[in-house]
C-alpha positions as CSV (number, residue, x, y, z in Angstrom):
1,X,6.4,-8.2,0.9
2,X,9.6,-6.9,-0.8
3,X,9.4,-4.5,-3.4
4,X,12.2,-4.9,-6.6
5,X,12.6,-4.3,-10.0
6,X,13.1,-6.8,-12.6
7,X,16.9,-6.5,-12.5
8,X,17.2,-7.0,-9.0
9,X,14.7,-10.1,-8.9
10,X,16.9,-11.4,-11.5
11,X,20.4,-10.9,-9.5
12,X,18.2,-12.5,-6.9
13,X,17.2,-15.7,-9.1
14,X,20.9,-16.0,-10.5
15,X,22.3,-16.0,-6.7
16,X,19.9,-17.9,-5.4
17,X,20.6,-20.9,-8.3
18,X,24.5,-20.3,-7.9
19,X,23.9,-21.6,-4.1
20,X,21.7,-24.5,-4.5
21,X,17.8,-23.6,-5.6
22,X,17.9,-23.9,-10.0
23,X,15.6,-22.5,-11.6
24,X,13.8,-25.4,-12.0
25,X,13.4,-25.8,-8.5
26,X,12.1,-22.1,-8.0
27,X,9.7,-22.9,-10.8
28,X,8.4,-25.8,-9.4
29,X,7.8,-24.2,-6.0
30,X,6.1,-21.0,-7.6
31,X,3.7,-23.3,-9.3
32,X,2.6,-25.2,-6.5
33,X,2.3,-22.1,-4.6
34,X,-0.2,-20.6,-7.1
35,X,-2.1,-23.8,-7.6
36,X,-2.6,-24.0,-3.5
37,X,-4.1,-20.3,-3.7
38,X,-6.5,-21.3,-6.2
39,X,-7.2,-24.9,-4.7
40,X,-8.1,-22.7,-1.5
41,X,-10.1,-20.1,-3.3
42,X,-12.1,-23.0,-5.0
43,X,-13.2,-24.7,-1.4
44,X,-13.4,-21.4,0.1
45,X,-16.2,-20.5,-2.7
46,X,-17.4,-24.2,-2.4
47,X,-18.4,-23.8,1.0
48,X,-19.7,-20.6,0.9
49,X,-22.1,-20.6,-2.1
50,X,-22.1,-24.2,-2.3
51,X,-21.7,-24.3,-6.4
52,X,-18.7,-26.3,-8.1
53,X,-15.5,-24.5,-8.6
54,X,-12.9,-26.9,-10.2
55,X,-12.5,-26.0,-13.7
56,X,-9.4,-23.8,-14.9
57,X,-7.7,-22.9,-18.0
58,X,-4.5,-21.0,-18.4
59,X,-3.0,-19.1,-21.2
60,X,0.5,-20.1,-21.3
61,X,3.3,-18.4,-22.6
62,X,7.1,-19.6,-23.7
63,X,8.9,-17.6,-20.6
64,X,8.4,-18.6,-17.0
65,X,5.4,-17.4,-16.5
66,X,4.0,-19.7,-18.6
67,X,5.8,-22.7,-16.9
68,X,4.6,-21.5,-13.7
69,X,1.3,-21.8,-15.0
70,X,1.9,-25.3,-16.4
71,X,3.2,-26.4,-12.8
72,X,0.4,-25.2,-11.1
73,X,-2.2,-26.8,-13.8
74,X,-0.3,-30.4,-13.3
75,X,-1.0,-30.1,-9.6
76,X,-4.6,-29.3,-10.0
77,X,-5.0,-31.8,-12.5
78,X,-3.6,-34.4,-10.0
79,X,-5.8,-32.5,-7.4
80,X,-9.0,-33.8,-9.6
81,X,-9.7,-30.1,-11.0
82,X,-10.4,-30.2,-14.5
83,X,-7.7,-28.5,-16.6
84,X,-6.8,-26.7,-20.2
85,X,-3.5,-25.1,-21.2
86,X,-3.9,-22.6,-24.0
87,X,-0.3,-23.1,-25.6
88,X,1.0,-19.7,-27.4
89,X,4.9,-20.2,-29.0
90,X,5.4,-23.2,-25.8
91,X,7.1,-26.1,-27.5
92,X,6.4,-29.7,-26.5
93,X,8.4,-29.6,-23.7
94,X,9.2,-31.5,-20.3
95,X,6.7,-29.2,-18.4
96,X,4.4,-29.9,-20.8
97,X,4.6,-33.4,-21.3
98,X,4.4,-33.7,-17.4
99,X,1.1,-31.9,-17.2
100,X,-0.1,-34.0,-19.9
101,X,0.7,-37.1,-18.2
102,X,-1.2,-36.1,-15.4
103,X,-4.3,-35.9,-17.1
104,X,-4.7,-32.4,-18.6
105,X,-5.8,-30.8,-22.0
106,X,-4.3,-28.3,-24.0
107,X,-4.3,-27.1,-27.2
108,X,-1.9,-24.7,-29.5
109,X,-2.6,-21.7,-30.2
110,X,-1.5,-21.7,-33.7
111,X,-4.0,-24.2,-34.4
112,X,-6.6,-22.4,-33.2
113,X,-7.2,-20.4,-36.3
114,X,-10.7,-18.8,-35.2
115,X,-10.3,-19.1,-31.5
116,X,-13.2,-21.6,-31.6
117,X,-10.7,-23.6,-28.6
118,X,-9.8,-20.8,-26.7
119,X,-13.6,-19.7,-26.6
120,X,-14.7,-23.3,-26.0
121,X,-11.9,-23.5,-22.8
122,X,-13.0,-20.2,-21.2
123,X,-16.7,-20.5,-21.3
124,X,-16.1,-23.5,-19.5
125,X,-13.6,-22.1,-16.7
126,X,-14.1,-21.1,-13.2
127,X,-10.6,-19.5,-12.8
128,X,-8.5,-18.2,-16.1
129,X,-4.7,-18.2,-15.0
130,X,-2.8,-15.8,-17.6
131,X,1.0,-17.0,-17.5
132,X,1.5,-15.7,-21.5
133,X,4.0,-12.7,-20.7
134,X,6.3,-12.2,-18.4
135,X,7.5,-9.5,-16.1
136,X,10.9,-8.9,-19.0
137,X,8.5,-7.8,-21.8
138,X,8.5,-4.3,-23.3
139,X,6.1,-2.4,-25.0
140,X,4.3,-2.8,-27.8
141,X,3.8,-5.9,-27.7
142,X,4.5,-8.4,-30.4
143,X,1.4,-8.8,-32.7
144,X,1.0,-12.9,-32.0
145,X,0.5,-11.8,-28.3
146,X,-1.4,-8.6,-28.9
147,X,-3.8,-10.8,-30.7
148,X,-4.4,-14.0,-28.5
149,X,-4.9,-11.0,-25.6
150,X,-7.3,-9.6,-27.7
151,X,-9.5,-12.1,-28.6
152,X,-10.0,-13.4,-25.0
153,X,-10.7,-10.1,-23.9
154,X,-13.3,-10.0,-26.0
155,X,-14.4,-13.7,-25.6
156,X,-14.6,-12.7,-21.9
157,X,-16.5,-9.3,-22.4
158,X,-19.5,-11.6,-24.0
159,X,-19.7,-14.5,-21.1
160,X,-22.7,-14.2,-19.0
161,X,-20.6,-15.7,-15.9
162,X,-16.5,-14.9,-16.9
163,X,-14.2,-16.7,-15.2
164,X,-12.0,-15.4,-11.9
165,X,-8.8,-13.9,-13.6
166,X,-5.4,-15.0,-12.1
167,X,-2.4,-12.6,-13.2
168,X,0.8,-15.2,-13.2
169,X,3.6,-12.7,-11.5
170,X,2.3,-9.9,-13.8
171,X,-0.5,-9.4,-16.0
172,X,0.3,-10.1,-19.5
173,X,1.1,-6.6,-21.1
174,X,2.2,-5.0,-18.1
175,X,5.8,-3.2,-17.8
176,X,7.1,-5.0,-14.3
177,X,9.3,-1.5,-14.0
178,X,7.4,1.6,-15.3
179,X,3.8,0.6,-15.2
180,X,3.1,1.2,-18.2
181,X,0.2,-1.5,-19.9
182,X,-0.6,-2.1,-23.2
183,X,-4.4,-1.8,-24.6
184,X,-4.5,-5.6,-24.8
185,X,-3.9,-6.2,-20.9
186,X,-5.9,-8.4,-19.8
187,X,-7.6,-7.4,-16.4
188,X,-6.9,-9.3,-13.1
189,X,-9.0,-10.4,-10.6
190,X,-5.9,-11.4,-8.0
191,X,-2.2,-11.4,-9.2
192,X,-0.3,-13.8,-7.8
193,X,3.9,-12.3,-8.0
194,X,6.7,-14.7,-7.6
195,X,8.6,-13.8,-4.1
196,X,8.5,-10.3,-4.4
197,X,6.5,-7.5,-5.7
198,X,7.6,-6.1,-8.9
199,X,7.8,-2.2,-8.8
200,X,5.8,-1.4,-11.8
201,X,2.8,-3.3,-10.2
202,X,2.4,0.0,-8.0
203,X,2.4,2.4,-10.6
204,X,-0.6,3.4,-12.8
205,X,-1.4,2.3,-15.0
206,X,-0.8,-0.9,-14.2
207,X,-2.2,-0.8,-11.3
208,X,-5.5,-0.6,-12.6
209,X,-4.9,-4.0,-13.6
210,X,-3.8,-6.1,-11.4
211,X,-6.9,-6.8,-9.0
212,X,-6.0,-7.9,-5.7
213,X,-2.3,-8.7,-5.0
214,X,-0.3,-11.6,-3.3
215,X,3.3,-13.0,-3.1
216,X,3.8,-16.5,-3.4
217,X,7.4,-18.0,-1.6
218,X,9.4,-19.5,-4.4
219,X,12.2,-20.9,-2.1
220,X,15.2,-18.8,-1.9
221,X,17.6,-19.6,0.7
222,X,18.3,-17.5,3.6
223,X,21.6,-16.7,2.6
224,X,21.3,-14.3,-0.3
225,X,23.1,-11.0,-0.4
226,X,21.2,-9.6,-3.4
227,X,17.8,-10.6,-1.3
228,X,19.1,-9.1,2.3
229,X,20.1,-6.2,0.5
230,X,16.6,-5.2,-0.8
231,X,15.0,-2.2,1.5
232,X,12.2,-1.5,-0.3
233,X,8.7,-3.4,1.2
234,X,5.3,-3.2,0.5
235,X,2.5,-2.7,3.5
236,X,0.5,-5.8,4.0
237,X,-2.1,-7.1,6.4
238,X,0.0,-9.2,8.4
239,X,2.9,-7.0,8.2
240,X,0.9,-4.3,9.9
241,X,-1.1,-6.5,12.6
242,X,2.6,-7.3,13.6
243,X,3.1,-3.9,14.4
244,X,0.3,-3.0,16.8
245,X,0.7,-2.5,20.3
246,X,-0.8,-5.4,22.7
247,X,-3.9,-4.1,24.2
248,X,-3.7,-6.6,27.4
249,X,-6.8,-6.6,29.8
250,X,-5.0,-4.9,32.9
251,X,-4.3,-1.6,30.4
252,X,-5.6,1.7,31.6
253,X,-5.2,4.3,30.1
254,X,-1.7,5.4,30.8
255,X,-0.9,2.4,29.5
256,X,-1.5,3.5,25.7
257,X,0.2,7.0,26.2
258,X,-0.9,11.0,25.5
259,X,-1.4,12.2,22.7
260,X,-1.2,15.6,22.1
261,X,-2.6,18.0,19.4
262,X,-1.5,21.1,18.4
263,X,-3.2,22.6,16.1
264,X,-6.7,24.4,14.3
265,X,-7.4,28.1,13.2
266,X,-10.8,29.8,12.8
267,X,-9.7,29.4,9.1
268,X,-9.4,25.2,10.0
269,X,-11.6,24.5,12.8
270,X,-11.8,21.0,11.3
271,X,-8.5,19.6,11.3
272,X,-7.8,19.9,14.8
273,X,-11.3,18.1,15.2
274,X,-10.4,15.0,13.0
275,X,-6.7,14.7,14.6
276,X,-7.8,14.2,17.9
277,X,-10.4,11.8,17.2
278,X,-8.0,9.9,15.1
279,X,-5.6,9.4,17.8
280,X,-8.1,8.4,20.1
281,X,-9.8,5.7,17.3
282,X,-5.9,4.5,17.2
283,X,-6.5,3.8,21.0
284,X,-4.0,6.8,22.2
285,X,-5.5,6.4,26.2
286,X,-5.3,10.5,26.3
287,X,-5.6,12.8,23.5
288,X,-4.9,16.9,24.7
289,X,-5.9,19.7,22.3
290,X,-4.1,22.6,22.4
291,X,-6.3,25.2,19.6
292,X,-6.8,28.9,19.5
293,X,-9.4,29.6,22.7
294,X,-12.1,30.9,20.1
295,X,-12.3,27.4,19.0
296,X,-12.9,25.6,22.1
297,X,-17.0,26.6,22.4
298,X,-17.5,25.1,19.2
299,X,-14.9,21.6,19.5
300,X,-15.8,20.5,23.0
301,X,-19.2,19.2,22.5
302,X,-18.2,17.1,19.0
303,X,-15.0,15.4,21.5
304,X,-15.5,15.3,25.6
305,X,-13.2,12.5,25.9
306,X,-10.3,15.3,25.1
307,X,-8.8,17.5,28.0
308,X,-7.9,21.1,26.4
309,X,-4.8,23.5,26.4
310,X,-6.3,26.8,24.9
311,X,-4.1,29.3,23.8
312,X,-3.6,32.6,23.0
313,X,-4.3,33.7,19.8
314,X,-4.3,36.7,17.1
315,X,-8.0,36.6,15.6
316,X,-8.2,33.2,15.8
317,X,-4.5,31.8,14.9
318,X,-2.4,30.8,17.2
319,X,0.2,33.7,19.2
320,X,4.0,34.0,19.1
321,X,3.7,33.8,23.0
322,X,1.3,30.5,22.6
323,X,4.4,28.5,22.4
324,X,5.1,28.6,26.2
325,X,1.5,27.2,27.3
326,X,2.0,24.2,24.9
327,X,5.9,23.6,26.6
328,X,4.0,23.8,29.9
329,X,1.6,21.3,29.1
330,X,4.0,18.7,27.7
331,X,5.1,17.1,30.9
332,X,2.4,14.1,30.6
333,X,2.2,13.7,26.7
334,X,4.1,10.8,24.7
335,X,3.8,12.2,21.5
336,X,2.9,15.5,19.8
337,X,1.8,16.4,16.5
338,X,1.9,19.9,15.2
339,X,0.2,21.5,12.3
340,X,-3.3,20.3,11.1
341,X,-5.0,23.6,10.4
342,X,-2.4,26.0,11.7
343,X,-3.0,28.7,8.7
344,X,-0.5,30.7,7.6
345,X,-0.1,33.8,9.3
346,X,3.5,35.5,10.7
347,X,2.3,35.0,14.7
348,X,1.5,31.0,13.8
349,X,5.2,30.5,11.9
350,X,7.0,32.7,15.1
351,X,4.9,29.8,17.7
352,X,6.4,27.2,15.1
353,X,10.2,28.9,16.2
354,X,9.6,29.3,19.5
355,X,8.4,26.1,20.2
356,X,9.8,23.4,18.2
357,X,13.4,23.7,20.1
358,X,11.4,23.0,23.8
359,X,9.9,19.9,21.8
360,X,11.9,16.6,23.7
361,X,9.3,14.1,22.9
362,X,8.4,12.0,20.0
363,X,6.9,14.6,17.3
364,X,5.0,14.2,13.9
365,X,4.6,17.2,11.7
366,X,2.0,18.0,9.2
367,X,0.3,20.6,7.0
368,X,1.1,24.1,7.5
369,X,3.3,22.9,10.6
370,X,5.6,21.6,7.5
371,X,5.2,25.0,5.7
372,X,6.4,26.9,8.7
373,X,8.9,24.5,9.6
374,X,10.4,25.2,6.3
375,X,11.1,28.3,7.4
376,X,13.6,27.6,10.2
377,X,17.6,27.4,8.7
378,X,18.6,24.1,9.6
379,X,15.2,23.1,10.5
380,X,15.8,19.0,10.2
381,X,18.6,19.5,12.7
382,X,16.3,21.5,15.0
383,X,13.1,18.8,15.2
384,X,13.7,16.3,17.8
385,X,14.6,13.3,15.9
386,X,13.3,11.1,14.1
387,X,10.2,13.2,14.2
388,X,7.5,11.8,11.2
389,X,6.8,14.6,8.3
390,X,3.5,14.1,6.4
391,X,3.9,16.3,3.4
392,X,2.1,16.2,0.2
393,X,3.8,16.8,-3.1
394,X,3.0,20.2,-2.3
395,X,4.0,20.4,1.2
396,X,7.4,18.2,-0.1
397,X,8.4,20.9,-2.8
398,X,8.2,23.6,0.1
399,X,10.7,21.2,2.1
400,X,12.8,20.8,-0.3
401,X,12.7,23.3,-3.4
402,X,12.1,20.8,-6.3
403,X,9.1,21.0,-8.5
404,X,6.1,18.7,-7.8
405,X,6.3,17.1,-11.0
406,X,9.7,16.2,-10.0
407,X,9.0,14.7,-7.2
408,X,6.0,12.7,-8.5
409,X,8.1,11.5,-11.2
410,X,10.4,9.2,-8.6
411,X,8.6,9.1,-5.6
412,X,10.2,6.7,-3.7
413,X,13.8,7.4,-4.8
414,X,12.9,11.3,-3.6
415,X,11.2,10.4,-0.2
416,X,14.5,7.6,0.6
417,X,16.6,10.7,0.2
418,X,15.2,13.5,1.7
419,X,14.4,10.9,4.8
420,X,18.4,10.3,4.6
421,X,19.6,13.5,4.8
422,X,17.1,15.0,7.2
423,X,17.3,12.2,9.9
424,X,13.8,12.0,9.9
425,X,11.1,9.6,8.8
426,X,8.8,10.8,5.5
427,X,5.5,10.0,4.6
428,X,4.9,11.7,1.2
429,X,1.4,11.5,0.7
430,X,-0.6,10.2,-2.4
431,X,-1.3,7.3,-4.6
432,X,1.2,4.9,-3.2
433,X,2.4,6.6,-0.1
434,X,5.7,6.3,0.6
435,X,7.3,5.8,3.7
436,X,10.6,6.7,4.0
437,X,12.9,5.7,7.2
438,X,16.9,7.3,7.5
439,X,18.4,4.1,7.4
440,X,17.0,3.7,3.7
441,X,14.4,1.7,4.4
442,X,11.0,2.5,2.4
443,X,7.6,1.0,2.6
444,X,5.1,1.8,0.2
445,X,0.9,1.4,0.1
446,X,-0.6,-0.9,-2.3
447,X,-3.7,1.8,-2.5
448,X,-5.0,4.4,-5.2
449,X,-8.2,6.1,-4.7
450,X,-9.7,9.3,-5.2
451,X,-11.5,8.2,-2.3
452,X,-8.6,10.1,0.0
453,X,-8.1,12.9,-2.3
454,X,-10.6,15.1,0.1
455,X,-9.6,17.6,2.5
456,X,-9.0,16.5,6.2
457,X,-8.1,13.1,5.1
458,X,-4.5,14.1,6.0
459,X,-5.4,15.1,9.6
460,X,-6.9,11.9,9.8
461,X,-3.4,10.3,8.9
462,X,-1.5,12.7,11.0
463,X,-3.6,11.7,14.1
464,X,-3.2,8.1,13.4
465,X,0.5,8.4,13.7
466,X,0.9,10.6,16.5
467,X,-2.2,8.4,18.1
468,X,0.1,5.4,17.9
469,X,3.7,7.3,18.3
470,X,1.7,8.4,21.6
471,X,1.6,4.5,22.4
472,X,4.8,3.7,22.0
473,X,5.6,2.8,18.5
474,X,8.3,3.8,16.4
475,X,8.9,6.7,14.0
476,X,8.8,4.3,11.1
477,X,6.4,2.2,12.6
478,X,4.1,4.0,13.2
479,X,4.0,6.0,10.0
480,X,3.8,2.4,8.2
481,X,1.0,1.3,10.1
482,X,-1.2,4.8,10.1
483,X,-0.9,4.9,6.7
484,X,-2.3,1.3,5.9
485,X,-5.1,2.1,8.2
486,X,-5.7,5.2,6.7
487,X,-5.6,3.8,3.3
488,X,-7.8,0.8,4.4
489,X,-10.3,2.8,6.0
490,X,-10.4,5.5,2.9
491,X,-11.2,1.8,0.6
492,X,-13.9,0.9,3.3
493,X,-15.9,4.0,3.4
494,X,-15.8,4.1,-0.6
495,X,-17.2,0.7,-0.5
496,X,-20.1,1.5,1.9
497,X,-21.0,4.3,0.3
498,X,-21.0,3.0,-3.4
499,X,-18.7,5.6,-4.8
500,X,-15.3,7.4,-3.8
501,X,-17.0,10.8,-4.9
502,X,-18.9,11.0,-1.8
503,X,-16.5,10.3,0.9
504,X,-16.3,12.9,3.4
505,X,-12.8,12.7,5.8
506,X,-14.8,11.9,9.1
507,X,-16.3,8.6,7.0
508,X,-12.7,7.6,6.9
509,X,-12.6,8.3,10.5
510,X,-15.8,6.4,11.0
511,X,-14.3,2.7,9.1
512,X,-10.9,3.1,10.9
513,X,-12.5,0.6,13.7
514,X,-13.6,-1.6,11.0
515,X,-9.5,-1.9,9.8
516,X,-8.6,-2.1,13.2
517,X,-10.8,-4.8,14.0
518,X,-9.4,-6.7,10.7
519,X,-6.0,-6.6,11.9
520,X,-6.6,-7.8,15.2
């Protein structure tokens, strides 16, 4: 799913009609995509609980949004659902009179003095479709629209059995660019965006509103600069099944690559734990550990499916003079990833020196790996390229010397060029991961949940990657499809526990199966 803002979808719009698609045509293809996404939600709930779902009402609007909504209520209507447009400021027009000629209801809003219709068409409704604002509106919000959004918030706040919500390209209220949302946004159950994902959907607040999330194809010719040029994607299921390696029944394990682990302190005992296992729940076919020896007596029982590299140490960090047993030991790995639980200390950051220039095989770099790489002049010429980074906002401000707040305040524009001028691919960490590639390219995560903001949850991610860097993936595509999983998986142990307070990092381990098994 491409990710734009409005300017760019409306380049895209303006290009697309100069070269044979109007508007019109785009309009009449976004409604009957959104009508065939709830026709299919109405059988799908049909034949699983067996109860009627076939009545809808949408609250339409004067922009496009609202004569998406109309298109989409004329081909329910001729589909036999039952149908009522709410009409706020639409005029009698030929959208209009064609849904009415097929049979459907509607009523204006500004004869609706008390709300008696609008009440009267949503305690009816299965499914509410809100096409009243667009994705051009800006904040606040004029007081006719404020008001209609109001009243069937509260309307629906006192049904017993509300109907499903359907956000028309945006929620009503909802800044398509900054995120922002006014107090009268109407919640979504699904949001259903017109070709591409509008950028302000991923930011909060608005996020908070917008339920589940799908694109519907409005027909835009191949042949579009402005569309081509667009780099910017967000993760989806299908996207990400796409990227996983085949797992063909004459495999073994060499087939699906080492991966090796450097990493853990007595400080961090932990994070070397969780790595490993990740890669190996990834399906790496080997997974080394190379930790301080004091750790090994109390890791090997929790992972026997690991072989072990244990090196030197000073009181439990890892030695200067470490860096040659990990070299050594790299002749049968694929990938490498260095830094889960490292610590901090002088004789960690010389092993960082000594052994990142020996280092000729795909690498990912995390946690404190990051902090001592950011030691090293030149360090981004020095890392055997493209190697994935994992930082935090923390770890990111180390990298690169600007302030967090900086870097939170234009994530994606920060992570595109940091990724640019190192060479290497970026994952900057956080609601909305980015994932940054140095060609330009950036993918984001359609996920924010405290349920990840728990320590060891980034080893988990880093193991992920190298786990599937280990079989053969790419930089970029493996840091794209580790962090879906990992965001997946953090949604999927919130949800089997009943709250996000309670998630430990090993349950986000434990439900990476349960995504894998999704995709496949």
């Amino acid at each position: 799913m491409k990710l734009v803002t409005t300017t760019q979808m409306r380049k895209i719009e303006k290009e697309a009609d100069s070269k044979g698609v109007s508007y019109a045509q785009m309009m009449q293809n976004a409604g009957h995509g959104l009508a065939e996404i709830v026709h299919t939600i109405g059988q799908e709930r049909f034949d699983k609980l067996r109860a009627s779902w076939d009545e809808v009402t949408a609250i339409v609007g004067p922009g496009n949004n609202g004569g998406d909504a109309l298109v989409a209520l004329t081909w329910l209507a001729k589909a036999g659902w039952r149908t009522h447009a709410y009409l706020v400021n639409r005029k009698l027009d030929e959208l209009v009179a064609q849904y009415l000629e097929a049979g459907g209801n509607a009523a204006h809003a500004a004869e609706d003095d008390v709300f008696d219709t609008l009440r009267e068409f949503l305690n009816e409704a299965d499914v509410l479709l809100d096409g009243l604002l667009g994705t051009g509106i800006k904040l606040p919000l004029k007081e006719e629209a404020a008001r209609v959004l109001r009243q069937t918030n509260l309307i629906l706040s006192e049904l017993e059995l509300p109907p499903f919500v359907i956000a028309v390209d945006c929620p009503s209220g909802v800044d398509c660019d900054t995120g922002a949302a006014a107090e009268e946004t109407i919640p979504a159950d699904f949001t259903i965006t017109m070709a591409a994902v509008k950028r302000g959907l991923l930011h909060l607040p608005a996020f908070e509103f917008i339920g589940e999330l799908d694109v519907v194809d409005i027909g835009l010719p191949d042949n579009l600069d402005s569309w081509n040029a667009i780099q910017a994607e967000v993760a989806d299921w299908d996207m990400v099944a796409a990227l996983l390696p085949e797992r063909t029944p004459a495999s073994h394990k060499g087939t699906f690559g080492t991966a090796f682990v450097a990493a853990g302190s007595t400080s961090y005992t932990g994070a070397a734990l969780l790595a490993a296992k990740a890669a190996y729940r990834i399906g790496a076919g080997l997974v080394t550990l190379a930790v301080p020896e004091p750790l090994h007596a109390a890791l090997a029982g929790h992972l026997p499916e690991a072989t072990w590299v244990l090196l030197r140490h000073e009181h439990g960090f890892i030695s200067e003079t470490a860096a040659e047993q990990v070299t050594q030991n790299l002749s049968r790995a694929t990938a490498i990833l260095i830094g889960p639980g490292l610590g901090d200390k002088y004789a960690t950051q010389k092993f960082i020196e000594s052994l990142i220039p020996s280092v000729k095989i795909p690498l990912v770099v995390d946690a404190d790996g990051l902090r001592h790489v950011a030691q090293i002049k030149d360090w981004h010429k020095k890392l055997h390229a493209p190697a994935v980074l994992t930082p935090h906002p923390g770890e990111m401000s180390v990298l690169t010397g600007l302030a967090k707040e900086e870097i939170q305040s234009n994530r994606e524009e920060i992570a595109r060029k940091y990724a640019q001028e190192w060479g290497h691919v970026v994952v900057l960490k956080g609601a909305f991961t980015v994932i940054a590639a140095p060609d330009g390219c950036t993918t984001v995560i359609p996920v924010a949940t405290p349920a990840l903001a728990r320590a060891g949850t980034g080893d988990v991610l880093a193991g992920l990657i190298v786990g599937l860097r280990a079989q053969g993936l790419g930089a970029y595509d493996a840091a794209v499809a580790g962090a879906f999983i990992h965001a997946q998986a953090g949604l999927l142990a919130a949800e089997a526990l009943g709250t996000t307070a309670s998630v430990l990092a090993s349950d986000v381990l434990n439900a990476v199966p349960a995504v894998i098994a999704e995709l496949e």
